[in-house]
C-alpha positions in Angstrom: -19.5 31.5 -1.3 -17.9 29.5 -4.2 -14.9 27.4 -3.5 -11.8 27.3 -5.4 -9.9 24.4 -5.7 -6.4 23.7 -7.1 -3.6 21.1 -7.0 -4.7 17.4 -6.5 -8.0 18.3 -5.4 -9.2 19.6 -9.0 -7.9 16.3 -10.6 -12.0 14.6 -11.0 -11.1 11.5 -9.7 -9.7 13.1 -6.3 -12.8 15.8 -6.3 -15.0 12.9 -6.7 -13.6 10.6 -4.3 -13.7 12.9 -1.1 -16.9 14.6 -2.2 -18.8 12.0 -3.7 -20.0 14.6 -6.8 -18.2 15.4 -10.0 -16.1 18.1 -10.7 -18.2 21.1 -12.2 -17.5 24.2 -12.1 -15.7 27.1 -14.3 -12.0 27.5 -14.5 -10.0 29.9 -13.0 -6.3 31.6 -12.2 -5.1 32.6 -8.7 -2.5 35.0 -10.1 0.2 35.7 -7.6 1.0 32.5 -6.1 2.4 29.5 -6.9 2.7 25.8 -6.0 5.4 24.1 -4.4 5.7 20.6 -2.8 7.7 17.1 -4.2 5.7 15.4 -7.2 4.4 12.9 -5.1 3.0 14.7 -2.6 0.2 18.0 -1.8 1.4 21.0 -2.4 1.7 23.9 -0.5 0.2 27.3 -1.8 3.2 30.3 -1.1 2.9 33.7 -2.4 5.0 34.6 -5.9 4.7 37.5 -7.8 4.0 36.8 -11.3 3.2 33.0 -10.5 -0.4 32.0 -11.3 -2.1 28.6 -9.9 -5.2 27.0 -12.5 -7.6 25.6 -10.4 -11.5 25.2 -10.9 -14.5 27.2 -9.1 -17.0 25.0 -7.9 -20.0 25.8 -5.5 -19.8 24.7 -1.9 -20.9 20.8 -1.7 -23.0 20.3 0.8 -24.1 17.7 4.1 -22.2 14.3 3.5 -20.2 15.8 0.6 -19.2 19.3 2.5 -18.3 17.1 5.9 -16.0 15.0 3.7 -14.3 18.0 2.3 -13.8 19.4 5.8 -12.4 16.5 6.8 -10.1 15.7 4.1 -8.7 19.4 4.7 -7.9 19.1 8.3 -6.2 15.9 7.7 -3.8 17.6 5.3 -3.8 21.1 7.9 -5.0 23.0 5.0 -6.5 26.1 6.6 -9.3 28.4 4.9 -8.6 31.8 3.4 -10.2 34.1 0.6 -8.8 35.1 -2.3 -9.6 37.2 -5.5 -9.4 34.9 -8.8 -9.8 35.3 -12.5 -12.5 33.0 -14.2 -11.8 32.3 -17.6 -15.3 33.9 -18.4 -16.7 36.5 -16.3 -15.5 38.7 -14.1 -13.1 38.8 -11.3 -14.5 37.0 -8.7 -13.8 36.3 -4.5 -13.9 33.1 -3.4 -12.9 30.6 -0.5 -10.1 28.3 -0.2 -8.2 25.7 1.6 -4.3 25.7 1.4 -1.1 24.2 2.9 2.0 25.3 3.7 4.7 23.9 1.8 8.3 23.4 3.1 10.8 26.6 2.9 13.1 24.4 0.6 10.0 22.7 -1.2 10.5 22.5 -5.5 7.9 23.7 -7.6 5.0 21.6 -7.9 4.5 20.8 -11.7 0.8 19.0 -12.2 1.9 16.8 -15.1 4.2 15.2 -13.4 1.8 14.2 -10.4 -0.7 13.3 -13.2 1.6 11.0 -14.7 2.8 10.0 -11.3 0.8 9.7 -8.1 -2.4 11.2 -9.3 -4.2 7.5 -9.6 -2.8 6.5 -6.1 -3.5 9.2 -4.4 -7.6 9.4 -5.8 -7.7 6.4 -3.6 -5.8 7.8 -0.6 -8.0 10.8 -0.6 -11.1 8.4 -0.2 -9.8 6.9 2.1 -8.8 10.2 4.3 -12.3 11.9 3.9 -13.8 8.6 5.1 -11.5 7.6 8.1 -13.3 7.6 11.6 -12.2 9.3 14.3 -11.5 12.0 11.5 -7.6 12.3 11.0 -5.2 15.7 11.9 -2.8 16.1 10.4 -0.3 14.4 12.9 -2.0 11.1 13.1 -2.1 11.3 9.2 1.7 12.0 8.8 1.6 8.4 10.7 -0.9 6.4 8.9 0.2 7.9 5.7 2.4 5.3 4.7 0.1 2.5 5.2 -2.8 4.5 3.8 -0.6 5.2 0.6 0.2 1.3 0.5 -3.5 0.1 1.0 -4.1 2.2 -2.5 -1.3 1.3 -4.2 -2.4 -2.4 -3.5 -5.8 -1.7 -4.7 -4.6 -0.1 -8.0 -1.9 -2.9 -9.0 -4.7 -6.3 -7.7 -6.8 -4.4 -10.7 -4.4 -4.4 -12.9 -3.1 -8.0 -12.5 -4.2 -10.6 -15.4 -7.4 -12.8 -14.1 -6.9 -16.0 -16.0 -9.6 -18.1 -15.8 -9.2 -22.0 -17.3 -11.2 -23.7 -14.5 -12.4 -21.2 -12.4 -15.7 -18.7 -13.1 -14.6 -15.9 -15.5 -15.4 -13.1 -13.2 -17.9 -10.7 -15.5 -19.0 -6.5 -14.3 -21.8 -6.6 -11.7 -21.3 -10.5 -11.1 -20.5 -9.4 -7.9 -20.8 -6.1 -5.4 -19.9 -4.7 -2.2 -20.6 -1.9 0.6 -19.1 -0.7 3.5 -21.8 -0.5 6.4 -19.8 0.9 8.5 -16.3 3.3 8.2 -13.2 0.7 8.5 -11.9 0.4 12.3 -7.9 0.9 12.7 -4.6 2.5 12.2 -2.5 -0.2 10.8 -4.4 -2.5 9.5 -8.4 -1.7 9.0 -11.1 -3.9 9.8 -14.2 -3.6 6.8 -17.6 -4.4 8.0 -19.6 -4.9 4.5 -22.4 -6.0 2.8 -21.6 -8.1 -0.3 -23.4 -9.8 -3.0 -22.4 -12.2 -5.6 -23.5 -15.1 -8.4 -24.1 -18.2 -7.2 -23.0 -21.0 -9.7 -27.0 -22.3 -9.9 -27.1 -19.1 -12.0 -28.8 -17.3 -9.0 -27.2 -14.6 -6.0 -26.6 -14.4 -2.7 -27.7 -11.6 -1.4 -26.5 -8.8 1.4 -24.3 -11.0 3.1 -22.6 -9.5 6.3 -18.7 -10.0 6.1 -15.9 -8.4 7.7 -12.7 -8.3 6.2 -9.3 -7.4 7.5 -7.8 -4.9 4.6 -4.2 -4.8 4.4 -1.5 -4.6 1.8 0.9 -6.3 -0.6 3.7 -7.7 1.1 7.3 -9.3 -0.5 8.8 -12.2 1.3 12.0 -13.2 0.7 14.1 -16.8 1.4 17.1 -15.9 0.6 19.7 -19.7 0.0 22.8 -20.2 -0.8 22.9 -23.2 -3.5 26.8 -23.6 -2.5 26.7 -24.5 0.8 23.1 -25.5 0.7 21.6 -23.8 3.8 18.6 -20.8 3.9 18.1 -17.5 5.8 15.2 -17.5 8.3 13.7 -14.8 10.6 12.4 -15.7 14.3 10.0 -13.3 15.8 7.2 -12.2 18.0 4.0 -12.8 16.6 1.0 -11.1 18.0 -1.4 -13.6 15.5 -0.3 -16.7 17.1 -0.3 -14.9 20.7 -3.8 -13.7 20.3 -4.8 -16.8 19.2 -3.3 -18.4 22.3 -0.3 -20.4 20.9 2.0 -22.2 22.9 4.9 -20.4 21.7 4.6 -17.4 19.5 7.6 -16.7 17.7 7.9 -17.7 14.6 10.6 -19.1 11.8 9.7 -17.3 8.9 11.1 -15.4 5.6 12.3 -12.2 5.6 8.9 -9.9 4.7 7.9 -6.5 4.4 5.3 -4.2 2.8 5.3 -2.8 -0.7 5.6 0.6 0.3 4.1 2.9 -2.3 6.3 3.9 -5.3 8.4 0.7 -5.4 7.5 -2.5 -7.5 7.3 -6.0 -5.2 10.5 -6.5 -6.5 12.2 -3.3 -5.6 10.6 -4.1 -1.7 12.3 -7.5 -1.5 15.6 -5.8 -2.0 15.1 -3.3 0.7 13.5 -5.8 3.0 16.5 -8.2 2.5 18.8 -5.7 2.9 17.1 -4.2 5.9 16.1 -7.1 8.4 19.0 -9.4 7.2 21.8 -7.3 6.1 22.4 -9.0 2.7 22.8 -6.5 0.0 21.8 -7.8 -3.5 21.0 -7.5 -6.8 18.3 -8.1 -8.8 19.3 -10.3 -10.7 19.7 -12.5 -7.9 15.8 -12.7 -7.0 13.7 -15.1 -8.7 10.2 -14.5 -8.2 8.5 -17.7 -6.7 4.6 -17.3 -6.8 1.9 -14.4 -5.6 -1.3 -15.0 -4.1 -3.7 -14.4 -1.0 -2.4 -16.1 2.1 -6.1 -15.9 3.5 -8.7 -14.9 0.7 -11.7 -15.4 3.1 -10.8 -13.2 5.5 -7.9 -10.7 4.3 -7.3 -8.6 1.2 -3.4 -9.5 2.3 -1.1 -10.4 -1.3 2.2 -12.1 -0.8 4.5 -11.3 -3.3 7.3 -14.3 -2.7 10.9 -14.5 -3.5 13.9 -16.7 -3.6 17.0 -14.8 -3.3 20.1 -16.3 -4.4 22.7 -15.4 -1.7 26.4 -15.7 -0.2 25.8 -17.1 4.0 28.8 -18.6 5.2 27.6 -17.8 9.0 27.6 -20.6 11.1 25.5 -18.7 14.4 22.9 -15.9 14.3 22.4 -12.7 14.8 19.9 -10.1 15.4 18.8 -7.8 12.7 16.1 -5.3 12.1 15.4 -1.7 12.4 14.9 0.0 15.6 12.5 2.8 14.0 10.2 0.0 13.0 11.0 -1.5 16.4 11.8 -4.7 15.3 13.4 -7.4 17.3 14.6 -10.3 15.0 16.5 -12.9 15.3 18.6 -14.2 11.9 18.8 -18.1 11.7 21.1 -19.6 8.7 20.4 -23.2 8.4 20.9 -26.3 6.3 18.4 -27.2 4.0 17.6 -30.8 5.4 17.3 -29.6 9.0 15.2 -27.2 7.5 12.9 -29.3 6.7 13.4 -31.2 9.9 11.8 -28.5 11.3 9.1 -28.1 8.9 7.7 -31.9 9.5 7.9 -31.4 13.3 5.9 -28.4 12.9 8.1 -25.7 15.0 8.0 -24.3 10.7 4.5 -23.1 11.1 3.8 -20.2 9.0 2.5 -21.9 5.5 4.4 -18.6 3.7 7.3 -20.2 4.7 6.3 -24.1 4.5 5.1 -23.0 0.9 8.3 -21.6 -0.2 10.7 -24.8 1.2 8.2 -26.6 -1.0 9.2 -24.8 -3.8 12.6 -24.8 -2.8 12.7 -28.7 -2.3 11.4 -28.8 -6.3 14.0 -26.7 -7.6 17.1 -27.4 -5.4 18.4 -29.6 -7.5 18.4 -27.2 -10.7 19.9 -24.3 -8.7 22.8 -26.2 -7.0 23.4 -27.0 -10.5 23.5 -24.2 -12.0 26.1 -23.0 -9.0 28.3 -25.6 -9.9 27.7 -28.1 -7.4 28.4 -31.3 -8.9 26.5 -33.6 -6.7 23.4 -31.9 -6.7 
């Protein structure tokens, strides 16, 4: 029996991505119902007299393609159902579908405005869902979501960045390539196993090269300093990198940091984070974007996304900050800038986020104190 399918699922790019085929089929009106659910999100199919949902009729895909649908469905709890719908040539026809059920206050659902919005985004996502091993329900996806949502939104903005290339190899289509062997291992963060490919600079390739590579997301970090009384913001924490790796002493001095959460520009998610794990509320036009970049390009997709945020501290002792529902236990340290560095040269600074950013900080102390008003600076 013919499928019909409606709401993100008949955009192509989502079709395509959990099925692996492109959307063909004829187009078609389920009259009676409508859609409701936010803009951002899947909606749910209620029943509505007069209301009519467009969708597409497409035949059942089938192996790889029909176990990726099923999978993708039960992640989002849609459940199976038939239903009578109008083609726009031919007859009336029955059909099988697979809908959610939307919240009892839930808007209308308006498909322009998830095109314009999330529709890019959530293409990815629904990859991502259709391919995730042990299959999701729709519990463990309502907590994976976030990070899944994240992981495509970093995706979407690294291929959007500029590329400049002065000294380095102008990257070219097909100069290099990559495959998953394997479907990614995880919840929080996922571990790729891949085969990858690229040009060599004697003008040759390498060639199916096993590498595994930790895939995360864009993160904002944050120093926030006070050119006034010339002292910084730092967060000390448990780290389970350093612990795994069998550190001495695993907490760590670092700056404030979070994820881009999907939606919100890096900017946007150094605000929150500030405000969040150190209680500093701020504008934006006291951050001033430092630099960006890959903290570990060999092994991680991670991009830090790093800030200096001009700010009032006139504490002299710590205190703990955080949020409980993220069960984070921090520890806010506001220090002076030469003991800060202190610390960096004995090496109790260890995090090179962090060492990176005092760099920067040590470059442009001078102009900021300045510009404060500080006359001996």
């Amino acid at each position: 029996m013919d499928i019909f399918v409606f709401g993100p699922l008949a955009d192509p790019a989502t079709y395509q991505a959990v099925t692996g085929n492109l959307l063909e089929g004829r187009r078609a009106r389920l009259e009676g119902h409508a859609l409701r659910g936010a803009p951002d999100d899947v909606p749910g199919l209620v029943a509505q007299p007069g209301g009519v949902v467009e969708g597409i009729v497409v035949a059942p895909p089938e192996g790889w393609a029909a176990r990726r649908l099923a999978a993708y469905n039960s992640a989002l709890g849609a459940a199976p159902r038939m239903a009578g719908v109008s083609p726009a040539q031919g007859p009336a026809c029955e059909v099988m579908l697979h809908a959610t059920t939307p919240e009892q206050d839930a808007p209308e659902w308006d498909a322009a405005t998830w095109r314009a919005g999330a529709a890019a985004r959530w293409a990815v996502m629904a990859g991502e869902i259709a391919d995730h091993q042990p299959a999701l329900d729709p519990a463990s996806f309502g907590r994976q979501r976030g990070m899944i949502a994240a992981r495509a939104e970093a995706r979407r903005r690294a291929a959007a960045e500029p590329a400049p290339a002065e000294l380095r190899h102008p990257a070219r289509p097909n100069d290099s390539e990559w495959r998953e062997v394997a479907p990614p291992a995880g919840q929080f963060f996922r571990l790729s196993q891949m085969r990858l490919s690229h040009r060599r600079f004697d003008g040759g390739r390498a060639e199916d090269l096993p590498r595994e590579v930790l895939v995360g997301v864009d993160a904002a970090l944050v120093l926030p300093y006070d050119p006034r009384r010339d002292r910084l913001l730092m967060v000390e924490q448990f780290r389970s990198g350093p612990a795994r790796r069998g550190a001495a002493n695993p907490w760590c001095l670092e700056p404030v940091a979070g994820i881009v959460d999907a939606g919100e520009s890096p900017a946007e998610a150094a605000l929150r984070e500030t405000r969040e794990e150190a209680g500093l509320t701020l504008g934006a036009d006291r951050l001033i974007p430092i630099f960006a970049g890959y903290p570990s390009p060999g092994s991680s997709t991670d991009y830090f996304h790093c800030f200096l945020a001009l700010a009032d501290l006139p504490q002299d002792e710590g205190w703990h900050g955080g949020l409980e529902e993220e069960h984070e236990d921090l520890r806010l340290h506001v220090v002076g800038f030469d003991r800060t560095m202190a610390l960096a040269a004995t090496g109790e600074i260890d995090v090179l986020p962090m060492l990176a950013m005092l760099h920067w900080l040590a470059q442009n102390r001078a102009r900021l104190r300045a510009e404060a008003g500080m006359r001996d600076a």
